[in-house]
KEGUZA-973311 format. One record per atom (N, C-alpha, C, CB): residue in one letter; y, x, z. Coordinates in steps of 0.1 Angstrom, whole numbers, padded with zeros to 4 digits, always signed. Atoms other than C-alpha are relative to their C-alpha. Glycine has a CB too. Layout:
AYXZ;...
//
This chain:
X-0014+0001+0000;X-0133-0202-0070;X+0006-0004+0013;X+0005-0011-0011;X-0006+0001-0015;X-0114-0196-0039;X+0016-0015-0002;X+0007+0021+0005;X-0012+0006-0001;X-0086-0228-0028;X+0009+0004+0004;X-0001-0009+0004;X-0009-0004-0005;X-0053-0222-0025;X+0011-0011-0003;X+0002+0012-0004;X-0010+0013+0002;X-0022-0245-0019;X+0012+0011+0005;X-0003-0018+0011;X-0014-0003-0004;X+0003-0216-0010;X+0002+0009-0013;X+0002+0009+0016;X-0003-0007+0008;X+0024-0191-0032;X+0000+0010+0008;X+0010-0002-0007;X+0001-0012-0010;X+0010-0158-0020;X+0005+0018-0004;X-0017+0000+0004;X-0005-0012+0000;X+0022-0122-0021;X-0004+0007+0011;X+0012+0000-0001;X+0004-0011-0013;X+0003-0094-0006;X+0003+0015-0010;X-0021-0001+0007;X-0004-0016+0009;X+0012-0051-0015;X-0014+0002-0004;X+0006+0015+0010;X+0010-0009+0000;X-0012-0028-0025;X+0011+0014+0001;X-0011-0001-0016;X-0004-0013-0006;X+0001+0004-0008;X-0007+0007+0009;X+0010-0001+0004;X+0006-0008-0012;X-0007+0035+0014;X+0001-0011+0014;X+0012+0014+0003;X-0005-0002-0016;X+0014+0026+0045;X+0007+0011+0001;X-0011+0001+0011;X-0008-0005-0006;X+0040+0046+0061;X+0008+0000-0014;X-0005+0011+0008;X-0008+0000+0010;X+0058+0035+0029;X+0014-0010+0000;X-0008-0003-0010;X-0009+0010-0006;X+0082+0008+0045;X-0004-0015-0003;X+0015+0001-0006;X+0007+0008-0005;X+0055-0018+0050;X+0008-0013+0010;X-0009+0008+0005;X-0001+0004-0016;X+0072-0028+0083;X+0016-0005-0007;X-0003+0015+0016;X-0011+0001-0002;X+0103-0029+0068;X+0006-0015-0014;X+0005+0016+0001;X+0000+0010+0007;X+0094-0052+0038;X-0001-0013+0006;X-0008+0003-0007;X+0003+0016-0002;X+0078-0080+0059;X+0014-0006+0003;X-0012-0004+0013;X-0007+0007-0008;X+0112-0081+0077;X+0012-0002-0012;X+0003+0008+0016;X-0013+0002+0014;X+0137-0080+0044;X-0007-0016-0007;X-0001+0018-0016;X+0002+0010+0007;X+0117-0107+0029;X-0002-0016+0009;X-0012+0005-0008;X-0003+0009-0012;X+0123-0132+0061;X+0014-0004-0005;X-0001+0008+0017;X-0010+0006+0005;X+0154-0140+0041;X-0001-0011-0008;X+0007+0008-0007;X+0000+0012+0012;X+0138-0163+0016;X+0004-0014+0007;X-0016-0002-0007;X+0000+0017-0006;X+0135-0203+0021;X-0013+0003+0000;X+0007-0016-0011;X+0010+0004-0002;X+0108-0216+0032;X-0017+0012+0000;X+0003-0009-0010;X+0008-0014+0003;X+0085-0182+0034;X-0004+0004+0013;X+0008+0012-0008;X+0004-0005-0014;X+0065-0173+0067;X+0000+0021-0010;X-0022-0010+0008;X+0003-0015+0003;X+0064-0128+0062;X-0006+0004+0011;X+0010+0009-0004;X+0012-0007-0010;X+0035-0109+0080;X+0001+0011+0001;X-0014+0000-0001;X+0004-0009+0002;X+0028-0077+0083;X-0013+0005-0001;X+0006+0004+0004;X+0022-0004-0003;X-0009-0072+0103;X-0005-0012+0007;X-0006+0018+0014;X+0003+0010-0017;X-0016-0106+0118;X-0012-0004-0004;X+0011-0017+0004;X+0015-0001+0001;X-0051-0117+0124;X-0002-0012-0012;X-0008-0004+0018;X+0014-0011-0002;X-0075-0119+0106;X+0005+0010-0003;X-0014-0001-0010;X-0003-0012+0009;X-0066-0085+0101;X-0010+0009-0007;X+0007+0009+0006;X+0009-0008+0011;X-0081-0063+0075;X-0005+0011+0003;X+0005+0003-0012;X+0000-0010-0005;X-0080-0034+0091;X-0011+0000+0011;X+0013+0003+0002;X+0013+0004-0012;X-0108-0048+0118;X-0011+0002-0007;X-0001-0017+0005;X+0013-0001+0007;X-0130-0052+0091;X-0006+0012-0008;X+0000-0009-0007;X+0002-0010+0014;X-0124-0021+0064;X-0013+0006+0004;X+0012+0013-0004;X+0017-0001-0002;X-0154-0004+0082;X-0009-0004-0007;X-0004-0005+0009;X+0007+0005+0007;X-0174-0025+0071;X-0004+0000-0006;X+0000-0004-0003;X-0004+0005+0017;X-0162-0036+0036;X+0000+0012-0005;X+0015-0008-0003;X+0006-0011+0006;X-0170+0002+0028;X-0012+0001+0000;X+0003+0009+0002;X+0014-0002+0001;X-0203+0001+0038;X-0009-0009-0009;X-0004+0001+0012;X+0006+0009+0010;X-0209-0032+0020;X+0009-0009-0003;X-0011-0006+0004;X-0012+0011+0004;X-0179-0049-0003;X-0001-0015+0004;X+0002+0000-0016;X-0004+0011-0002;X-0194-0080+0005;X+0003-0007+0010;X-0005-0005-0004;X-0010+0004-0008;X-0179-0085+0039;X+0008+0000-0004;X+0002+0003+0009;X-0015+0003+0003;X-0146-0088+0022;X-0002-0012-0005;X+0009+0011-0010;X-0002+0012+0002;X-0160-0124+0011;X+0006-0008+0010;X-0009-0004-0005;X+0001+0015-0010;X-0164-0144+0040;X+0017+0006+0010;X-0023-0001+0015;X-0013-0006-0007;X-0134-0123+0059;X+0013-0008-0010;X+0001+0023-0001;X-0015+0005+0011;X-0106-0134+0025;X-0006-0016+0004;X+0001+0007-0024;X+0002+0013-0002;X-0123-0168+0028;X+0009-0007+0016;X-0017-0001-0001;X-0009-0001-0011;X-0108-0169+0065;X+0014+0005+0000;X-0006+0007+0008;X-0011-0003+0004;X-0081-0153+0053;X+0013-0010-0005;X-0003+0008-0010;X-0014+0011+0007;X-0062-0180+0027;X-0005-0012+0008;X-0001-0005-0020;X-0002+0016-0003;X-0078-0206+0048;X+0011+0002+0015;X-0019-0010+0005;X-0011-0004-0015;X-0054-0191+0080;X+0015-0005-0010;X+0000+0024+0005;X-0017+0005+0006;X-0024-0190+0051;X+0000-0017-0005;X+0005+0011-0016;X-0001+0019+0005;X-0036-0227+0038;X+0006-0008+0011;X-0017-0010-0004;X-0005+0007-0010;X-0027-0239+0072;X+0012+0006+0005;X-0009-0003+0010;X-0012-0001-0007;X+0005-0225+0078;X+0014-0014-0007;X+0005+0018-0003;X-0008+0016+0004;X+0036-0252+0069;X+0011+0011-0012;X+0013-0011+0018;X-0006-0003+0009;X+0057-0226+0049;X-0006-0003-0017;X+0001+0013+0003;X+0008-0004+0010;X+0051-0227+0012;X-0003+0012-0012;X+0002-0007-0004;X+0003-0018+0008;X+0054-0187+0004;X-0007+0006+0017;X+0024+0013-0006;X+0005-0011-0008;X+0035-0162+0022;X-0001+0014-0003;X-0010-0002+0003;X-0006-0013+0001;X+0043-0126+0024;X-0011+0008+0007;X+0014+0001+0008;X+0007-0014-0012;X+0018-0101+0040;X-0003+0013-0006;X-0017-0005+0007;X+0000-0017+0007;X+0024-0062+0037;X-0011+0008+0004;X+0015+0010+0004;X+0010-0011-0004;X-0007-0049+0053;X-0002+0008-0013;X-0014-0006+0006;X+0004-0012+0008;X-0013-0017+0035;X-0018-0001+0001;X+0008+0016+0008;X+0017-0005+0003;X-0055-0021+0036;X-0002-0011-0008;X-0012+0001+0015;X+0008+0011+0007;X-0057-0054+0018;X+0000+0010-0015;X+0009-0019+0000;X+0003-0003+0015;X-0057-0033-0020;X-0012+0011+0006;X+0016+0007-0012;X+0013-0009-0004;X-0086-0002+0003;X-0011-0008-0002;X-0001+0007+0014;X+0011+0003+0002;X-0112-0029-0007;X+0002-0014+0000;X-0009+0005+0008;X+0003+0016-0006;X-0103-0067-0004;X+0006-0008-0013;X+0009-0004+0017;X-0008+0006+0013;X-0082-0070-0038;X-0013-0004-0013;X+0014+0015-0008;X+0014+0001+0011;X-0115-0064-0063;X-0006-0015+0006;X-0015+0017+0003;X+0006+0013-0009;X-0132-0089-0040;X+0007-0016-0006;X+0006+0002+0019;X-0008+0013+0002;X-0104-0114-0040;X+0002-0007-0012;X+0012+0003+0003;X-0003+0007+0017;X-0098-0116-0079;X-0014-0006-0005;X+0005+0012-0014;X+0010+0002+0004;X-0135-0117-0082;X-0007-0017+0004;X-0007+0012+0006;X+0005+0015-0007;X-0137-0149-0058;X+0014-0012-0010;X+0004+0001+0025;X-0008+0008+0011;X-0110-0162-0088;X+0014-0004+0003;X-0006-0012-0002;X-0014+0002-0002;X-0078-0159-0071;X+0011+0014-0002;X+0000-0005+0016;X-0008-0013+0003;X-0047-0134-0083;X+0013-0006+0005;X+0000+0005-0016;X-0009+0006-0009;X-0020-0136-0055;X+0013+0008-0010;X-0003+0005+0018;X-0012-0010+0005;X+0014-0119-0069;X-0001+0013+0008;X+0015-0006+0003;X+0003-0013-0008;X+0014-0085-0059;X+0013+0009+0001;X-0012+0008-0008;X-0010-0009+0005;X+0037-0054-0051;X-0004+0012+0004;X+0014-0001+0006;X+0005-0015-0003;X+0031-0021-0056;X+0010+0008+0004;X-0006+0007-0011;X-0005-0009-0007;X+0047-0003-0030;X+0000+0016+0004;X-0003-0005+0006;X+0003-0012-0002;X+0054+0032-0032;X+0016+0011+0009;X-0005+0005-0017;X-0010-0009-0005;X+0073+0064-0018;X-0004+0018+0001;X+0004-0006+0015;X-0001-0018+0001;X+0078+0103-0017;X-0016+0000+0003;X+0012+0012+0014;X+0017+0001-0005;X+0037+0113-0018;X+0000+0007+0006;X-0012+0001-0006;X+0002-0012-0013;X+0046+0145+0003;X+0001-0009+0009;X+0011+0013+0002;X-0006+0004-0015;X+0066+0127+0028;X-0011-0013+0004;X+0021-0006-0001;X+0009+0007-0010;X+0039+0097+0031;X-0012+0007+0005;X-0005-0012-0006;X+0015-0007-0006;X+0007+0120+0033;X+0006+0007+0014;X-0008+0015-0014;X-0004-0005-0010;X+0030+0141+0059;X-0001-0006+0014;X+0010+0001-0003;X-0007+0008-0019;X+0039+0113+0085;X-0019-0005+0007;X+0017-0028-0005;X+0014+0002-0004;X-0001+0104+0080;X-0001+0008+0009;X-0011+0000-0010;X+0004-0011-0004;X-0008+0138+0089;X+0006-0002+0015;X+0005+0013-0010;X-0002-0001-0014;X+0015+0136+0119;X-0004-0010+0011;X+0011+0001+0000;X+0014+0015-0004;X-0002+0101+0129;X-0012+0005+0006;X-0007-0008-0015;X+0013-0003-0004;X-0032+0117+0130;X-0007-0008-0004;X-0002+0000+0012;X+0006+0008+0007;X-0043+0091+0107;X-0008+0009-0012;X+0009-0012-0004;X+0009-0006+0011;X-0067+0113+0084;X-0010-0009-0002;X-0007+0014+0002;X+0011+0011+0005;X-0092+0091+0059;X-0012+0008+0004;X+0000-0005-0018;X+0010-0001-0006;X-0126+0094+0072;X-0002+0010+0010;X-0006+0001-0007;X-0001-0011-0009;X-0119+0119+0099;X+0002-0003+0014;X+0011+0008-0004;X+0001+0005-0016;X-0105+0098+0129;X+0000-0016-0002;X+0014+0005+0010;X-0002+0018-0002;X-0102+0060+0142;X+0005-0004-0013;X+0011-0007+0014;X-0009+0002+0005;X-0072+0056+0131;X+0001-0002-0021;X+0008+0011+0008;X+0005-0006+0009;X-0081+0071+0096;X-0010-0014-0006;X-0007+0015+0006;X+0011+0007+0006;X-0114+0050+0095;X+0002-0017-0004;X-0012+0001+0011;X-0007+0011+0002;X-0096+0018+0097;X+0010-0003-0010;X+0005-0002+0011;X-0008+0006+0006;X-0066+0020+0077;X+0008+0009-0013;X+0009-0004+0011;X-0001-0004+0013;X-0073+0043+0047;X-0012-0001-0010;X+0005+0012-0001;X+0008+0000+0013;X-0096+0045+0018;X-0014+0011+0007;X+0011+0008-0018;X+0008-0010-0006;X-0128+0069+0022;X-0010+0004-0011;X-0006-0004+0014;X+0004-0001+0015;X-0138+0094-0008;X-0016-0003-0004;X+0003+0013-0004;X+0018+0002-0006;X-0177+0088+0007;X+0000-0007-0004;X-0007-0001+0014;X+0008+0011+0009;X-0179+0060-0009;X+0003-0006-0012;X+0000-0010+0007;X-0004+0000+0018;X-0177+0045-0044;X+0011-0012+0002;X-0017-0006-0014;X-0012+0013-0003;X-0148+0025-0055;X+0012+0006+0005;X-0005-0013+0012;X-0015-0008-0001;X-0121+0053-0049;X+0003+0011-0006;X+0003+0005+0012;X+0002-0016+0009;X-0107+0082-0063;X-0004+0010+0005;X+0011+0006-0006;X+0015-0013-0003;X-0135+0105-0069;X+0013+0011-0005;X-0021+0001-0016;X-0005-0016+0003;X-0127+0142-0058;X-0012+0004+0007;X+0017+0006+0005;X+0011-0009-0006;X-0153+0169-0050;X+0005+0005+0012;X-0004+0011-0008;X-0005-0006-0012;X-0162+0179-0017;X+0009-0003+0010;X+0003+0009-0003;X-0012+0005-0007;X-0141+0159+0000;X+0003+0008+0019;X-0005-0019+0001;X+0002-0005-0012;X-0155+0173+0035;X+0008+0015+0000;X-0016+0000+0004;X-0010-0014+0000;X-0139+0207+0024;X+0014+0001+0000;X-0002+0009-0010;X-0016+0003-0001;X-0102+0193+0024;X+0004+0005+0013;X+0003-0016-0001;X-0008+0001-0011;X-0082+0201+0050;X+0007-0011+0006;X+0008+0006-0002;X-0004+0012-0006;X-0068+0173+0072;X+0015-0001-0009;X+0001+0001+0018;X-0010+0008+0008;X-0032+0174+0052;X-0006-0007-0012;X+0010+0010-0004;X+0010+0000+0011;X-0057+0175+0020;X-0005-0013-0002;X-0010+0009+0003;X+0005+0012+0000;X-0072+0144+0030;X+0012-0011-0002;X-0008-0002+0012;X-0013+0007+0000;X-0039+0126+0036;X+0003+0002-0010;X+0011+0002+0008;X-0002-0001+0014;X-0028+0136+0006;X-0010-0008-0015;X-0001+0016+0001;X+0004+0000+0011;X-0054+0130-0014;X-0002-0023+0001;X-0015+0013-0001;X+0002+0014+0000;X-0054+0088+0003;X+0012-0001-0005;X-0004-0007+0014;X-0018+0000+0010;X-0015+0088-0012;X-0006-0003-0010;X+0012+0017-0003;X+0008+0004+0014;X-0034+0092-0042;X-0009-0007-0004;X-0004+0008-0005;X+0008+0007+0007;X-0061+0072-0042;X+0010-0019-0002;X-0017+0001+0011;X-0012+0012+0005;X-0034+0038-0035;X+0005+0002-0009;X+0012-0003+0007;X-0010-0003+0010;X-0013+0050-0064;X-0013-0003-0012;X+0009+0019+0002;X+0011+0000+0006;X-0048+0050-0085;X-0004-0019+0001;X-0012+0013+0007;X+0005+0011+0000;X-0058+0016-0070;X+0013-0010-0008;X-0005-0004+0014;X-0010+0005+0004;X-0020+0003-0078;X+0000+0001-0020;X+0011+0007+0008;X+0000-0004+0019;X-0022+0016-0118;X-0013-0009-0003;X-0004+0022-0006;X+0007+0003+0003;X-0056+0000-0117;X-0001-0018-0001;X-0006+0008+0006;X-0004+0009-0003;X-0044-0034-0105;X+0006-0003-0008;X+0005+0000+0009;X-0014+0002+0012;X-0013-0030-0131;X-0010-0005-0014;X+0011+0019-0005;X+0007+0003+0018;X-0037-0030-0160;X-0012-0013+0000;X-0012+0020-0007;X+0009+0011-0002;X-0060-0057-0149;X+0012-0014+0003;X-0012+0003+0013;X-0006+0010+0000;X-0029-0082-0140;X+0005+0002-0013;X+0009-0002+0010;X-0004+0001+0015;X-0016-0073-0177;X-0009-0005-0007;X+0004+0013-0008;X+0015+0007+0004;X-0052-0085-0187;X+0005-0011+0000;X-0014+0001+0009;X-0003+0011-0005;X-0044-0114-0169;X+0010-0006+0002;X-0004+0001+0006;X-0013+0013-0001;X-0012-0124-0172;X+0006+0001+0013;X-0007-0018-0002;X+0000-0001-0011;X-0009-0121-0138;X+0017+0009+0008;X-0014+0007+0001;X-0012-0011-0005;X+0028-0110-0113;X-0003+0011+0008;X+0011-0007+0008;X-0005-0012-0012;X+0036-0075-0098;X+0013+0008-0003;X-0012+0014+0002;X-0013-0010+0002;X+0063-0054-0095;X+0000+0015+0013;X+0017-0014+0005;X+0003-0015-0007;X+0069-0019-0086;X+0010+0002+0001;X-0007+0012-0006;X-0014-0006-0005;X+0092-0007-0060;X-0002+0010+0012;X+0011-0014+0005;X+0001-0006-0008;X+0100+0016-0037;X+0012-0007+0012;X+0000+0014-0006;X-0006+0007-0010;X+0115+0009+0003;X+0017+0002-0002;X-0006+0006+0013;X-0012+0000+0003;X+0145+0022-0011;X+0008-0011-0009;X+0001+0011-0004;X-0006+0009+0007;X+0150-0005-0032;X+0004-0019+0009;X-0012-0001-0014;X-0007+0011-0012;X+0148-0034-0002;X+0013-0002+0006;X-0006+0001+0010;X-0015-0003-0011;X+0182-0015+0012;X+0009-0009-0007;X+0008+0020+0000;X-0011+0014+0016;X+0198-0042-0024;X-0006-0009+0007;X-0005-0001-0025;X+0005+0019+0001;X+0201-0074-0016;X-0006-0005-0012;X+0013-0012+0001;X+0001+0008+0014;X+0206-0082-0050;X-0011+0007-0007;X+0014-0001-0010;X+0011-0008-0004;X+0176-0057-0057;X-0014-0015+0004;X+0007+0010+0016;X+0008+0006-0011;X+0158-0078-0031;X-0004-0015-0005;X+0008-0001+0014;X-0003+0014+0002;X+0167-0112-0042;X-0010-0005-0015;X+0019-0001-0004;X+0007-0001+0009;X+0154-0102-0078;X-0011-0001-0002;X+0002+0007-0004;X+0010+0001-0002;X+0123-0092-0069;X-0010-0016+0002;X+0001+0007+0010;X+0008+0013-0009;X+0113-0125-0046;X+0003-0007-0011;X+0007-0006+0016;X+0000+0011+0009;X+0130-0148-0073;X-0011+0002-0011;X+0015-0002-0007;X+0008+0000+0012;X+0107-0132-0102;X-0016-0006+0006;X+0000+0018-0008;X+0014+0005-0006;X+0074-0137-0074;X+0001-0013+0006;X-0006+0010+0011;X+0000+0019-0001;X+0083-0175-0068;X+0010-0005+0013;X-0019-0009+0004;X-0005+0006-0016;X+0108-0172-0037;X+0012-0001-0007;X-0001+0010+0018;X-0011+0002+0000;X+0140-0185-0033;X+0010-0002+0012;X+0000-0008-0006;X-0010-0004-0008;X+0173-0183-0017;X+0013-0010-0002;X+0003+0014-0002;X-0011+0013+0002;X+0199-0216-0008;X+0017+0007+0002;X-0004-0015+0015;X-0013-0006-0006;X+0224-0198+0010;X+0001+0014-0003;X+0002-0002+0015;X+0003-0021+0003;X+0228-0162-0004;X+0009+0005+0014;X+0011+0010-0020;X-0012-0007-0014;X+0261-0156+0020;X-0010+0001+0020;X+0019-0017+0001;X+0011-0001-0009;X+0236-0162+0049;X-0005+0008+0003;X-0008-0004-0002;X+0011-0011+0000;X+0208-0142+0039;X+0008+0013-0003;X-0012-0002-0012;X-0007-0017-0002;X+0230-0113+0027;X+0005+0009+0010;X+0011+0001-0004;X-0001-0003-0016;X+0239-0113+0063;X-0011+0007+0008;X+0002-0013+0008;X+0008-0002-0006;X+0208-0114+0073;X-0011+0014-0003;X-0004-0011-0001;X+0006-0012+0007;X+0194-0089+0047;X+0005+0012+0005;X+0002-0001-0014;X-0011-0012-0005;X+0223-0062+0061;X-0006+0004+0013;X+0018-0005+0003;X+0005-0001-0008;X+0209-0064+0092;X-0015+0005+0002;X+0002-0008+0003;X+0015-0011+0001;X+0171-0056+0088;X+0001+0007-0008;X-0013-0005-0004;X+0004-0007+0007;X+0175-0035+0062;X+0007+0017+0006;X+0003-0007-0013;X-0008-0008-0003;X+0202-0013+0086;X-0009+0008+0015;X+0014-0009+0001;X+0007-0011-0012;X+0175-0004+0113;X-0017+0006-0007;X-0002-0013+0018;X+0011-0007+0000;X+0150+0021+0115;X-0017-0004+0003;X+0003+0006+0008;X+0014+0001-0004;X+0112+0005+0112;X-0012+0010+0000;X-0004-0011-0006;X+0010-0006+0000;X+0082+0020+0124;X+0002+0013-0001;X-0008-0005-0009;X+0004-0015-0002;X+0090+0054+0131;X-0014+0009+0008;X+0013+0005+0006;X+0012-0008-0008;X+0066+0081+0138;X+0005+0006+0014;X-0007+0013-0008;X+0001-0004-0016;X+0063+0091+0175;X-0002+0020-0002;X-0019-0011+0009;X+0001-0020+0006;X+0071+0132+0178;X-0015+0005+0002;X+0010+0014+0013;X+0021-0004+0001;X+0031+0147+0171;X+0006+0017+0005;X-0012-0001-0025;X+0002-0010+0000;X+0031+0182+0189;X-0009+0008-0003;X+0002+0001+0005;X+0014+0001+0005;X-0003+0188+0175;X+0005+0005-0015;X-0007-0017+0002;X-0001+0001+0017;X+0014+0184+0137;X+0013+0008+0001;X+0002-0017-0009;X-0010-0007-0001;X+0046+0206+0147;X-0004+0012+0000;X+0007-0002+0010;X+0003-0012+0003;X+0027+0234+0153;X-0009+0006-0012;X-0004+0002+0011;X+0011-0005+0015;X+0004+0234+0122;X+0013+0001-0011;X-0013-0016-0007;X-0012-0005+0011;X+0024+0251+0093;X-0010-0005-0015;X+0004+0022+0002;X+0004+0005+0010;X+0019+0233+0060;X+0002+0005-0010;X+0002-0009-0002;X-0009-0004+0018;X+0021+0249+0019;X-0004-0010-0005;X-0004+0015-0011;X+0000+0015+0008;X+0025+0219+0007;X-0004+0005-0017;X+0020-0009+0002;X+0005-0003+0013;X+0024+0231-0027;X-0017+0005-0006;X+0009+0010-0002;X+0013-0002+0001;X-0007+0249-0024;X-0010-0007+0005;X-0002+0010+0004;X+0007+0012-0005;X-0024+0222-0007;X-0001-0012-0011;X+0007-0005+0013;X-0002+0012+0011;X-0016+0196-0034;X+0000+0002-0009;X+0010-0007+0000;X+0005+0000+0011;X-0024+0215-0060;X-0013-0004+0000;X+0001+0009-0005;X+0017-0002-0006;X-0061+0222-0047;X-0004-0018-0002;X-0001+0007+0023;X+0000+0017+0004;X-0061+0181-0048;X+0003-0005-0013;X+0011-0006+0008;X-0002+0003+0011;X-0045+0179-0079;X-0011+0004-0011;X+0012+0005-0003;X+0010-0008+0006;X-0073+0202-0093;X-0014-0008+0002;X+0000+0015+0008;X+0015+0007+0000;X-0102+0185-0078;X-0001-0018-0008;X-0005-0003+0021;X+0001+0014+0003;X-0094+0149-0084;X+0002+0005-0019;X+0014-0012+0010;X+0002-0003+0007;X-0086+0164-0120;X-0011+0001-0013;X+0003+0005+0005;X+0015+0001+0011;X-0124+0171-0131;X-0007-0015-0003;X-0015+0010+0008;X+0009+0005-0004;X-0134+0138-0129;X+0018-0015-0003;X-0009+0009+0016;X-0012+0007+0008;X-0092+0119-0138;X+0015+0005-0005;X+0003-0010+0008;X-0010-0009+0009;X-0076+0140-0161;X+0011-0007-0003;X-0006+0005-0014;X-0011+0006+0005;X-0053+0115-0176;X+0011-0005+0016;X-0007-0014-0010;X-0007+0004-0014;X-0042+0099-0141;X+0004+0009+0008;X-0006-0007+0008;X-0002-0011-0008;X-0040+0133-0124;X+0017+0002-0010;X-0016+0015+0000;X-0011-0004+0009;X-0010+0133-0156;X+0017-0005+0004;X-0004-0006-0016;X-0011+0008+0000;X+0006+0101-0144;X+0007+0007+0012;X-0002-0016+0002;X+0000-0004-0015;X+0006+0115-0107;X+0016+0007+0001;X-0015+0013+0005;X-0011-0012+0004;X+0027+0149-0119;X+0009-0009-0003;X-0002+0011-0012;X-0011+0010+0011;X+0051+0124-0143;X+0007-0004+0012;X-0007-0016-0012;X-0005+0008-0007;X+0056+0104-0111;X+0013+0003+0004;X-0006-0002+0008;X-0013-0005-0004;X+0092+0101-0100;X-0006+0003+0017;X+0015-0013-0003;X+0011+0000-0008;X+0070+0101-0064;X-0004+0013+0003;X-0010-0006-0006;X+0007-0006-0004;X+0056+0133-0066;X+0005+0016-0004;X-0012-0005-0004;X-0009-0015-0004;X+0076+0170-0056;X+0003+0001-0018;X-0011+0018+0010;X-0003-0004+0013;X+0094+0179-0089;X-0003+0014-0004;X+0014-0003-0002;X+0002-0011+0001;X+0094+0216-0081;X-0019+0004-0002;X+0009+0005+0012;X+0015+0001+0003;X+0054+0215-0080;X-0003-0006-0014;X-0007-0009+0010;X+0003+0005+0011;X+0057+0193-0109;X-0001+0010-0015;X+0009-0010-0001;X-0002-0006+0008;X+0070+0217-0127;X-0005+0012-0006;X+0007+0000+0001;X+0008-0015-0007;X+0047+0249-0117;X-0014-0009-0010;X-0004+0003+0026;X+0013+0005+0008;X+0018+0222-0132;X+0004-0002-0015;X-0007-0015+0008;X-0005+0003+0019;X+0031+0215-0166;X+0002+0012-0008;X+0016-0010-0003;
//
């Protein structure tokens, strides 16, 4: 049983989902430090913690003992790799932090990957801060090596959205808080306010923070950098994301259902599959 003396809140998401833009909206509460990637970071270790989950002990152990010593009493951290391998771990060592499942358009996040140059198991970037179908403990699709680099992006969109549903039904087990939102919903205060009050934060001075909320929520975080590389590759999105829809398919028929259903995921494709 892992100790804990703070109220903690970490996502389970991709990334390039407004990560960057959560830590800085939820800097409104009281009393609440918000992170985004600060050391230990997770993303140092994922390496690893695919080749053998149990470096994600002694790493989370360093982890809450970093947040036990801060003076706030909420903690906020949106890294997008803590649910690619450190959440199973974490509940396992007997702790269930509040959670949010962070999502957004699955073209437009697999896209900005793509233009990143962040493909799962393909580059650095990639190896560090997505999932990887090579190993167990993600969503199985065949052949992964025969994807195409959007293909792969695409198909790490989907394996977060898989780990998040999977999460959902084990905190309903357990009693346990999350909430599902997308970055478009941070742009509400009152939105905003909702959220944090249901995961244990609070707010003295709303007129304040509403101020303050107007402001981060009115600039542009984390944009991608122009990729000439990804300008000149021509994408059919559709035909690409079926081929994905198809493989992951043999193997999660029912979840390949929710995927389509998703408000999340191209309607006009949606509708070509049904």
């Amino acid at each position: 049983m892992i100790k804990n003396d703070k109220n903690i809140i970490f996502t389970i998401t991709h990334g390039r989902t407004g990560t960057t833009m959560l830590t800085e909206v939820f800097k409104i509460f009281d009393d609440t430090r918000s992170e985004h990637e600060p050391e230990p970071n997770y993303a140092n270790v994922l390496p690893y913690v695919k080749e053998n989950p149990r470096y994600a002990i002694e790493f989370l152990e360093k982890k809450i003992k970093a947040v036990n010593a801060i003076k706030e009493k909420n903690y906020v951290e949106t890294s997008n790799v803590f649910g690619k391998g450190f959440f199973i771990p974490l509940i396992r060592m007997g702790f269930y932090p509040n959670l949010i499942f962070l999502n957004r358009d699955f073209r437009k996040v697999a896209e900005s990957l793509f233009k990143r140059g962040s493909f799962p198991m393909r580059t650095k970037m990639g190896q560090h801060f997505s999932a990887d179908p090579s190993f167990p403990g993600t969503l199985p699709i065949f052949q992964p090596e025969a994807l195409t680099d959007y293909q792969i992006c695409f198909w790490g969109v989907l394996d977060s959205f898989w780990r998040q549903i999977r999460a959902a039904e084990i905190y309903d087990e357990e009693g346990c808080k999350y909430v599902w939102a997308s970055a478009s919903d941070f742009n509400d205060f009152d939105k905003t306010v909702e959220m944090g009050e249901y995961l244990g934060l609070s707010i003295k001075n709303k007129e304040e923070s509403r101020l303050m909320h107007e402001k981060k929520a009115s600039v542009h975080h984390n944009p991608n950098r122009s990729s000439s590389r990804a300008e000149e590759v021509s994408i059919r999105f559709d035909e690409e994301e079926r081929e994905v829809i198809d493989r992951i398919a043999f193997y999660e028929p029912f979840f390949v259902n929710k995927v389509i259903n998703s408000s999340y995921f191209d309607k006009n494709l949606a509708k070509k599959l049904m």
